[in-house]
N, C-alpha and C positions, 0 to 999 in steps of 0.2 A: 671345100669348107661349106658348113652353113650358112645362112644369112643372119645369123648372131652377131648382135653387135661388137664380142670381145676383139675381132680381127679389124674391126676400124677403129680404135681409138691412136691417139697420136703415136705413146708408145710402136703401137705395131704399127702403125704406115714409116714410121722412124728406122725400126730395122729391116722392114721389106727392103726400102730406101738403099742404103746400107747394104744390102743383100743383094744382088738385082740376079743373082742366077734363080732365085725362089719367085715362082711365079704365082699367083695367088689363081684358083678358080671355086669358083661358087654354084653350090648347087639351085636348080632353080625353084622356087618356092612353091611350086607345085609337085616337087622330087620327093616326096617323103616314101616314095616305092622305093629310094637308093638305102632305105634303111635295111632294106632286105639283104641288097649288096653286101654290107656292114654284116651280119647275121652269116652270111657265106663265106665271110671271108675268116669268121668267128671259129666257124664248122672245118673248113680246112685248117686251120691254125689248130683246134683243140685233136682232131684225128689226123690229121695227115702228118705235121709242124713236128710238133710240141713233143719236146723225148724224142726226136729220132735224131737219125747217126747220119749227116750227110759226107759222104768224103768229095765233095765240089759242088758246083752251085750248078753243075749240068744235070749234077746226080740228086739236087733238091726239087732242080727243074722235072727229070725224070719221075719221080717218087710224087709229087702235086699233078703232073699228069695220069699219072696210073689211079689217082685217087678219084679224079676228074672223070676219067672213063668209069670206073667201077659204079660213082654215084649217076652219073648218067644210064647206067642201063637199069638202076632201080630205082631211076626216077621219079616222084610225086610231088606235087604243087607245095609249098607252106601255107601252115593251116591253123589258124587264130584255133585256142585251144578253150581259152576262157572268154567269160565274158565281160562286157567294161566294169559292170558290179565286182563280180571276182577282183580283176587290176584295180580296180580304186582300196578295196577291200584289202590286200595288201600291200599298196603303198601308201596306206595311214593304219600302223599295226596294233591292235590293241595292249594296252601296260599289261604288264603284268606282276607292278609292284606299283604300290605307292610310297613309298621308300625313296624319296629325296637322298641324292649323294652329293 
């Protein structure tokens, strides 16, 4: 988990509590490289995962390997495409109506 506060309020210490095989681990605040993580694991899930046909979890395990190997030999770094103008630029989108609903 983050270091967001949602995971500490009483609530959730309540059913951790409650819980105790859930073990909580927090990423460190200087981690924000493990967003990348996130992003790989996005990549395998959207080409590897998603729509396929496992018949066992040896044969999902097998099929995430071979996808493993294949993007390892055509390997390349990730590579910021835009620039922060762009990403600000579209996470504040311009109207395109003034039409109150």
């Amino acid at each position: 988990m983050d270091n967001y506060a949602t995971h500490k309020t009483p609530e959730v210490r309540a059913w951790l509590e409650e819980h105790p095989r859930f073990h909580v681990h927090f990423t460190p605040t200087s981690g924000s490289w493990l967003n990348l993580v996130e992003v790989w694991f996005g990549i395998i899930d959207r080409q590897a995962i998603k729509r396929g046909v496992f018949t066992s979890v040896k044969d999902l395990n097998k099929k995430i390997r071979e996808f493993i190997t294949g993007w390892n030999k055509r390997k390349h770094p990730f590579v910021w495409t835009k620039t922060p103008e762009q990403v600000l630029a579209k996470a504040k989108p311009k109207r395109t109506s003034e039409t109150r609903h």
